[in-house]
C-alpha positions in Angstrom: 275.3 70.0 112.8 277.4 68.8 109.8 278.0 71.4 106.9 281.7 70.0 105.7 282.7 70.8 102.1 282.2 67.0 101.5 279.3 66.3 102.1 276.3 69.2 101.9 273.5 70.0 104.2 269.5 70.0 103.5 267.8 72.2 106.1 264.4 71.0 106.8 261.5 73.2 108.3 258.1 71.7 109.8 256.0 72.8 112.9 257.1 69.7 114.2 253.7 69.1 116.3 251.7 68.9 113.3 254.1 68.0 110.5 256.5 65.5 112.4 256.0 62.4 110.4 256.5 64.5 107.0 259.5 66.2 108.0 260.8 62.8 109.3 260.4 60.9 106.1 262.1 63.9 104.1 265.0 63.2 106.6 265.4 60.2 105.9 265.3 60.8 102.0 267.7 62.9 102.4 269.9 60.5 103.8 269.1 58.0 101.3 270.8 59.8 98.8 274.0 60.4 101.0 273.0 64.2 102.1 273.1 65.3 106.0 269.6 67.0 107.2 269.0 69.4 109.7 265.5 69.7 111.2 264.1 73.0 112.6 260.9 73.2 114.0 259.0 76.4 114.5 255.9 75.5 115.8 255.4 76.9 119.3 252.5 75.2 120.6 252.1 71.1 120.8 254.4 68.7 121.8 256.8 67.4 118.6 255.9 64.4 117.4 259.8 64.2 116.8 262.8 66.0 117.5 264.4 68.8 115.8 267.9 69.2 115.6 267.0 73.4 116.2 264.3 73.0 118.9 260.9 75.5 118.9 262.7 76.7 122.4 265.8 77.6 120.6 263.8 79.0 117.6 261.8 81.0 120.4 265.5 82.1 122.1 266.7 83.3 118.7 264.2 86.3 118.8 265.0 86.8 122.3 261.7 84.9 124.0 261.5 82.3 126.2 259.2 80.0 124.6 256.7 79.5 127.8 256.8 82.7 128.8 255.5 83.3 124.8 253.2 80.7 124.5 251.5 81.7 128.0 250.8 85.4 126.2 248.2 83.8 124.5 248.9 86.5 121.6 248.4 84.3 118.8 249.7 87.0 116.4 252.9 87.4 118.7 253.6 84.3 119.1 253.8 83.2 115.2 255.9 86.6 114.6 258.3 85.2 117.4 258.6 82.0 115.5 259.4 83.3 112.2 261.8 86.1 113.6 263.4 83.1 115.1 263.6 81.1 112.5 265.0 83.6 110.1 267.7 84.4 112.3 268.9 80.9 112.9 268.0 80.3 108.8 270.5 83.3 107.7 273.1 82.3 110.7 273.2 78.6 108.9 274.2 80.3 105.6 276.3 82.8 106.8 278.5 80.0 108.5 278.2 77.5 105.2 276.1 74.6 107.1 273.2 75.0 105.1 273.2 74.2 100.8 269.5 74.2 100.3 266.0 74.6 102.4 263.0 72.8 101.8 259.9 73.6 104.3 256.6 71.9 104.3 253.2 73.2 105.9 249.8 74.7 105.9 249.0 78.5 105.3 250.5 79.1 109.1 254.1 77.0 107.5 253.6 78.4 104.2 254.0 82.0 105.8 256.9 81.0 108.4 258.7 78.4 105.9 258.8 81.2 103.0 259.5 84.2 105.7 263.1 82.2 106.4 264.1 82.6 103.4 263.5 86.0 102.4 267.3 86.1 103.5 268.7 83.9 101.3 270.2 85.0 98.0 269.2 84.3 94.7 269.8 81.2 93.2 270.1 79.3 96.8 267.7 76.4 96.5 264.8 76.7 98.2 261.5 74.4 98.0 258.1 75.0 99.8 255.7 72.3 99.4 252.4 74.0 100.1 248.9 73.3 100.9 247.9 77.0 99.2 250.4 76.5 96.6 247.5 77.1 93.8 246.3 80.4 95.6 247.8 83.6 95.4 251.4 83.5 96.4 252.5 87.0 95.8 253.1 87.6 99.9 254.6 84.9 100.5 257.1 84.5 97.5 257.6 88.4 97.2 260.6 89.0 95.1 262.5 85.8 95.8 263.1 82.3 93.7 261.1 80.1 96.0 260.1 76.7 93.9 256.6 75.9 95.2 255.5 72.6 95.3 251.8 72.2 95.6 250.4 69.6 98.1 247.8 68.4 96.4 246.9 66.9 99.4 246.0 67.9 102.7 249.5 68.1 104.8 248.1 65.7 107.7 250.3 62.6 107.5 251.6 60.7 105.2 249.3 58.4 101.9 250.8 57.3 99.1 249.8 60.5 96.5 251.4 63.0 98.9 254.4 60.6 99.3 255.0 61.0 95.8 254.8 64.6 96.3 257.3 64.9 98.2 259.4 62.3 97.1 259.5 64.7 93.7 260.1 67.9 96.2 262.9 66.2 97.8 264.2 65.4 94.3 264.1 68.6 93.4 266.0 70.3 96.0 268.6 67.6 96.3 269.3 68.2 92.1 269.4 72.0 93.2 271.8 71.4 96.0 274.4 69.1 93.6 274.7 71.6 90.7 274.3 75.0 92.9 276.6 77.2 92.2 276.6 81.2 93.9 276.0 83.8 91.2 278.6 85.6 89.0 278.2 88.2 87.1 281.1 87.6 84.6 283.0 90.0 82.3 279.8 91.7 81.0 278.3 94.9 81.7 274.7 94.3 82.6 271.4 96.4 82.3 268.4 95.7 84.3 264.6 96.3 82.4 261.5 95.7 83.1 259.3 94.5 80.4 255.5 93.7 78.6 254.8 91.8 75.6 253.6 94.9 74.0 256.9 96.8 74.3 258.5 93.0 73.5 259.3 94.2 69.6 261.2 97.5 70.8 263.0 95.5 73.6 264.3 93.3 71.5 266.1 95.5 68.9 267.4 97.2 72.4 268.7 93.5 73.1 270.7 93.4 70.2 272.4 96.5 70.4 273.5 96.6 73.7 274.8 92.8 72.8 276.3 94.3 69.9 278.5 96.3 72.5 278.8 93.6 74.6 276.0 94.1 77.1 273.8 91.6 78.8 270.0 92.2 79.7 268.0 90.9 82.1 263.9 91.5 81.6 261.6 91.6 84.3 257.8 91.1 83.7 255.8 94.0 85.5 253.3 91.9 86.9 253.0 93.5 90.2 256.5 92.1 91.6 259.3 92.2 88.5 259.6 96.3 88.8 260.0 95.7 92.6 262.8 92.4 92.4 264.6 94.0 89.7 265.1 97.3 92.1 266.3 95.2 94.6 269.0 93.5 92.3 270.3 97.2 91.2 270.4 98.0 94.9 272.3 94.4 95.2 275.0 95.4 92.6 274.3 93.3 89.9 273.3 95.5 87.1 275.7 98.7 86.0 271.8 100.3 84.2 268.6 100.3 84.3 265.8 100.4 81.7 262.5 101.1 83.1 260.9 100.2 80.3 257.7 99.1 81.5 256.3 101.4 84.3 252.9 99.7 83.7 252.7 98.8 87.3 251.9 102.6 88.3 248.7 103.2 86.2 247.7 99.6 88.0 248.9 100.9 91.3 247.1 104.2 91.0 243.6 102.7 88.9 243.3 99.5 91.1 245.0 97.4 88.2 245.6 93.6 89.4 249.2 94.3 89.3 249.8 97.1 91.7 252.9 97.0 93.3 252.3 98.8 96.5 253.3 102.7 96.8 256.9 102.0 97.4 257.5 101.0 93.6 260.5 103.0 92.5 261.7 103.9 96.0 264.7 101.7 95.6 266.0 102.9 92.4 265.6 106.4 93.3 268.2 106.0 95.8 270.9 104.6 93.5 273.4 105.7 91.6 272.8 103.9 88.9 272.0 105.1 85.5 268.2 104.8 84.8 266.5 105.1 81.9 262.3 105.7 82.0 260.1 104.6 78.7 256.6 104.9 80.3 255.8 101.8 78.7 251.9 100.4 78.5 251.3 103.2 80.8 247.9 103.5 78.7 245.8 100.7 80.1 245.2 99.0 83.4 244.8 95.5 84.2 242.3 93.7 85.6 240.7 90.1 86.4 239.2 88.1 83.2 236.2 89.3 81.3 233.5 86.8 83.3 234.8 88.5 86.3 235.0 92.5 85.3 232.7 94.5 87.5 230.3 96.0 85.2 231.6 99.6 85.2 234.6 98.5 83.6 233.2 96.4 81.1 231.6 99.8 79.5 234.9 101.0 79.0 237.2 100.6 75.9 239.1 96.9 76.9 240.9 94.1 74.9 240.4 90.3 77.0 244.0 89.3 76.8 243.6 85.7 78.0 240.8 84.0 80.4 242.5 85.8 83.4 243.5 88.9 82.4 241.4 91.9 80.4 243.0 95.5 79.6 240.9 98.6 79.8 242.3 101.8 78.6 243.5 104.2 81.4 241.5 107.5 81.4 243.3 110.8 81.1 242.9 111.5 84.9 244.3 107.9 85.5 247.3 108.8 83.5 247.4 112.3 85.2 247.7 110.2 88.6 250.3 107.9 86.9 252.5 110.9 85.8 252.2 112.7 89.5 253.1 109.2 91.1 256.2 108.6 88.9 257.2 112.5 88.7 257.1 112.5 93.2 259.9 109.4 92.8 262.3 110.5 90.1 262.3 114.2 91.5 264.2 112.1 94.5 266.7 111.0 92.3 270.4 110.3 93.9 271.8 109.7 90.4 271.5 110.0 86.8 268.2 109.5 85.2 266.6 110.2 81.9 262.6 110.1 80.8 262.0 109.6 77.3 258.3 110.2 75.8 257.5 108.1 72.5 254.8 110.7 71.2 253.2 107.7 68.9 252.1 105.4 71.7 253.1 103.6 74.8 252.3 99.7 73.7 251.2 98.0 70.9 247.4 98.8 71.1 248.4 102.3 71.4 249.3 103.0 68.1 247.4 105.0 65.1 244.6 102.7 64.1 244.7 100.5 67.4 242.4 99.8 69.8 243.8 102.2 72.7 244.7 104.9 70.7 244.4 108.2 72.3 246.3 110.7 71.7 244.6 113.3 73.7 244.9 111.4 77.1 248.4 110.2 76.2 249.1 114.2 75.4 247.7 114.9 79.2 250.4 111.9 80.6 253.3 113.8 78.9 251.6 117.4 79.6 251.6 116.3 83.4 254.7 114.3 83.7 257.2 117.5 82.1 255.3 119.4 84.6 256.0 117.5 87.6 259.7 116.6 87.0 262.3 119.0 88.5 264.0 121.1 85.4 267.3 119.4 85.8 266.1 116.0 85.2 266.1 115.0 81.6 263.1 114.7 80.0 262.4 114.5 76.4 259.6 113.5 73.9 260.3 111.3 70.7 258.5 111.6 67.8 258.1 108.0 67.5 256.2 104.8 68.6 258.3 102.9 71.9 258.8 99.8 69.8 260.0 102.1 66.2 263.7 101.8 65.9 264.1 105.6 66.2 263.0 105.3 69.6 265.1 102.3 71.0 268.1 104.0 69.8 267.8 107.5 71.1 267.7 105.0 74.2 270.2 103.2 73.9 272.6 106.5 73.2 271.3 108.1 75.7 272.3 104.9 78.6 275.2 105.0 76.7 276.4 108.6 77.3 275.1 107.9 81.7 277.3 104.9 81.7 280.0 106.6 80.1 280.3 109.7 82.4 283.0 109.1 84.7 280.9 110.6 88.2 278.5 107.3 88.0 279.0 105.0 90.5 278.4 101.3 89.3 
């Protein structure tokens, strides 16, 4: 298994009993263009129509199974889990060891799940490629919080034409550029804050952007789309930001009102371990998400709702959704490990929740706050703004009040 500094390494994954002749002709692409491949195949059950250079037996061995022993379980569920187990190990053992410089799997829904499971280990920025036969579904599960480039199919995966050659000819591409001009990230000389972000908080964020550039700051936005709150969390646990500006705590009301972009119940888990600084702005914590207009159950087409595109339409939170949002948020900042500060813009949440706007409520948005300063332990910060979360008087009480967290000398960063 070649992984010299000369010349790099493409690891190749494929069920091998199924996908032989696919994985074979990426091998050899590979080689074309002067790259070594290494094949590892994780299907347990038929006979490979080639062989791997990591075998299904030592894929099997890797999670501690004997791989006829685990086939003869007949516990289909078992024996996949096996596999990826398996395969992550030997996937995360290749990097640790520098014999690996890029992955590229290729499969069904069965390789989709293994291909993208292996990787979950890999940092950020490593290249990784998944060409996919459920590549235009939803890939939230099996991307999760990591930079995966998905290739659809197109095509069945069952042997090789000449569209889904192309396909993977451009996949192979891809993840040979990747592997030439990959380089591990560095964070550089800059101080960096974390934030997590909606277009309807965009104007305030920005003027944040510029003053924290202004002192020489660099900021890194994540969308709160169900997964952005969650990857960002895992980057502050990672080291790589010295703040964080949870700017956009949209994904609670979804989580709590059965919003599209829910997170799951452990959003804010992470960052309430850290010692990082964190900053709350309960931003476009007013309405909750759901699927495009055609699609809206009737119930909540009778409430107050703005279609934002073909795929997504907002509805305005109720007061006892906010109430639920405030109690949810309140349970994970009273666990706090570090310093944290909630600031309250008493003139709206988002755009549409302004004076004159669409969403504008001040009576449920008074029952968010009511609920919230209730909820929160006394020694935790909490303080309301008179102000709107995108006015200027708003983004800089913010930005003074990171600036006083990061400047006390008991933070650690």
């Amino acid at each position: 298994m070649s992984g010299s500094e000369s010349i790099k390494t493409v690891l190749i994954i494929g069920t091998l009993d199924t996908k032989g002749e696919e994985c074979l002709f990426i091998r050899d692409l590979v080689r074309q263009y002067g790259l070594e491949a290494v094949v590892a195949d994780p299907g347990p059950l038929g006979e490979p129509l080639m062989a791997g250079d990591i075998s299904r037996q030592e894929v099997a061995r890797k999670a501690g199974y004997d791989l006829a022993k685990l086939v003869a379980t007949r516990d289909k569920g078992k024996i996949i889990q096996t596999m990826t187990d398996g395969l992550t190990a030997w996937v995360s053992e290749l990097y640790r060891e520098g014999k690996i410089h890029g992955v590229i799997a290729v499969g069904g829904g069965q390789g989709t799940a293994i291909g993208t499971a292996a990787m979950q280990g890999l940092p950020l920025g490593f290249p990784k490629v998944m060409v996919s036969t459920i590549a235009a579904g939803d890939m939230k599960p099996f991307l999760r919080t990591k930079d995966i480039a998905v290739f659809p199919s197109v095509t069945d995966v069952f042997g090789l034409n000449y569209v889904f050659r192309q396909i993977l000819e451009n996949a192979v591409h891809a993840v040979l550029g990747m592997v030439k001009g990959y380089r591990p990230l560095h964070k550089g000389d800059k101080k960096v804050i974390g934030a997590t972000a909606f277009g309807v908080v965009t104007p305030g964020l920005m003027k944040m952007k510029r003053l924290l550039e202004d002192r020489h700051f660099e900021m890194i936005l994540f969308h709160a789309t169900g997964t952005g709150g969650t990857v960002m969390e895992e980057m502050a646990a990672a080291g790589y930001f010295d703040g964080v500006l949870d700017w956009t705590t949209h994904e609670i009301v979804d989580e709590v009102g059965g919003g599209i972009f829910a997170p799951g119940g452990k959003r804010l888990d992470v960052l309430s371990r850290l010692r990082v600084p964190w900053l709350i702005a309960p931003g476009a914590i007013d309405y909750i998400c759901r699927e495009g207009y055609d699609l809206l159950p009737p119930r909540w087409k009778k409430r107050k709702h703005i279609v934002h595109n073909a795929n997504i339409t907002l509805v305005r939170a109720t007061a006892a959704e906010m109430v639920r949002a405030a109690n949810f948020l309140a349970r994970k900042v009273n666990k706090a490990a570090g310093p944290v500060v909630i600031l309250l813009p008493l003139k709206g949440f988002s755009e549409p929740n302004a004076v004159g706007k669409p969403f504008y409520d001040p009576q449920a948005d008074r029952q968010f706050i009511d609920a919230l300063k209730t909820a929160v332990k006394k020694e935790i910060g909490i303080f309301e703004i008179d102000a709107h979360i995108n006015d200027e008087a708003f983004i800089r009480e913010a930005f003074l009040q990171m600036m006083d967290m990061l400047d006390k000398p008991n933070v650690l960063r």
